[in-house]
N, C-alpha and C positions, 0 to 999 in steps of 0.2 A: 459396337453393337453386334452379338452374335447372330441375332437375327439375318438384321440387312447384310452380313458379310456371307451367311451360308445362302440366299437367293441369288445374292448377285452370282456367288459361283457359279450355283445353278444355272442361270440363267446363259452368263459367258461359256460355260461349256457346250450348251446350244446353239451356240453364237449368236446369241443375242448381246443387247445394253440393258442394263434395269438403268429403267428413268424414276422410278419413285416407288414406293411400298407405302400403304397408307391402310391403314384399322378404323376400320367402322363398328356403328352398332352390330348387337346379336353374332359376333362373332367372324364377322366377313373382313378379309385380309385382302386388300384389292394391290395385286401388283401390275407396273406399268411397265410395258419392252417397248423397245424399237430394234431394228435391225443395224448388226458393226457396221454394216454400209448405208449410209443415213438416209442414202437416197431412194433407196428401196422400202416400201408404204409393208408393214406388217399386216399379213391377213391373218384371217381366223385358223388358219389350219397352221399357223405360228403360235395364234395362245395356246390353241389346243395340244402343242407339242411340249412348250412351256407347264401348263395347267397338268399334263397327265405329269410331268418330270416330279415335279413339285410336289403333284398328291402322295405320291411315294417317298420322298426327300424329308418334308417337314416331320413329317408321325418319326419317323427316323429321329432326327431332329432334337426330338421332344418341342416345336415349336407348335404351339395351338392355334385351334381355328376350326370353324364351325364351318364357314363358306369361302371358297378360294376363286376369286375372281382375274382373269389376266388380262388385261387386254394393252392397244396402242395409246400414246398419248397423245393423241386426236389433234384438231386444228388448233387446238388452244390449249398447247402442248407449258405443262409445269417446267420452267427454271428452276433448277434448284444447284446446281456446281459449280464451281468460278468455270469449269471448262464449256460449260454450256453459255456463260455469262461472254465468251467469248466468243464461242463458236457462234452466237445467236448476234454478234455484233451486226450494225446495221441494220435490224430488225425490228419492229414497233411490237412493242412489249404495253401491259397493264404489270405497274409495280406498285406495292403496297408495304409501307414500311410500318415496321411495328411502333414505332414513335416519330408523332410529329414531328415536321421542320417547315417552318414558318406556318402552322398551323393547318397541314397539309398532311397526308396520311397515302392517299391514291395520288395516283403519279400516270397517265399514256404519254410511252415517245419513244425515242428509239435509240437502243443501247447502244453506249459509245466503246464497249470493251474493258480493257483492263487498263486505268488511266494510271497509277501507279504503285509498285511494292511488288511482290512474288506473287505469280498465283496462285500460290498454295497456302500463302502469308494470311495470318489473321488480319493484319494491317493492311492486305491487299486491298485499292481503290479500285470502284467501278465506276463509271457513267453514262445518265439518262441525259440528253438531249428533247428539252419539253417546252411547251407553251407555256405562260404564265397569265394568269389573271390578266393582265393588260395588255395580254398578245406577243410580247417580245419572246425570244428565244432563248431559255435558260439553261444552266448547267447543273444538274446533283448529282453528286459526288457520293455515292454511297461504300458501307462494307457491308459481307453476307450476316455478317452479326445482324445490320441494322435491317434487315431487309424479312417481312412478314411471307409474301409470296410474291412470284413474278409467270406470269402466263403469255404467251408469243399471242400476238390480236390476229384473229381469225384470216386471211385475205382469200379469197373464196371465187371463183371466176366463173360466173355462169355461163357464160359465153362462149368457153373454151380457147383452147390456144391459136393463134395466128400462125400461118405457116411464112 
């Protein structure tokens, strides 16, 4: 996709990550960053260095777009990579697969990694660690094929950290 490959440049030459690129109505192109160092929270004076790169880059481009929006991918940050499916391991995730299994579609629990094949492999295995109807503790085994979206579940501390 010549799109997604000319932002990502973009983006990595600022040293940013594109986490996701996503078209809305009336013409708005909403792209997502985070910073090469994960640990560090993207501010606004990041989109805006991204957002001004961009405005000048796409017309270039010939890529269209009516409204160009950039921002972080917030607490309830999109999965979308086997490299995110890993790096996010141990994490409680909301996954929704695009077809049933066992008459199930939504899926909260918490990723178990790369369980087996390449990660780069269409055949690569992933896994959810989840509750089930009857309370026991199950395994699903998925690939990115089967998989609709996956968002990290918000964890949020009001309280602030302990020293």
């Amino acid at each position: 996709m010549k799109e997604q490959q000319i932002i990502s440049a973009e983006v990595e030459n600022l040293g940013y990550t594109l986490v996701d690129i996503e078209r809305e109505g009336r013409g708005l192109l909403r792209v997502t960053i985070e910073n090469a160092d994960y640990e560090q929270l993207i501010t606004v004076e990041d989109c805006e260095k991204v957002s001004h790169q961009l405005s000048y880059t796409l017309p270039v481009e010939n890529i269209p777009y009516e409204r160009l929006e950039v921002s972080s991918p917030g607490l309830d940050r999109p999965i979308k990579s086997a490299t995110d499916y890993v790096r996010f391991a141990g994490l409680e995730v909301d996954l929704k697969l695009s077809v049933a299994v066992s008459g199930r579609k939504n899926f909260r629990g918490v990723l178990q990694g790369l369980l087996s094949g390449a990660m780069d492999s269409p055949d690569a295995k992933f896994g959810l660690l989840f509750e089930a109807s009857d309370g026991a503790k199950s395994q699903l085994e998925f690939s990115l094929a089967e998989v609709d979206k996956t968002r990290l579940v918000p964890v949020i501390d009001f309280k602030g950290r302990k020293s």
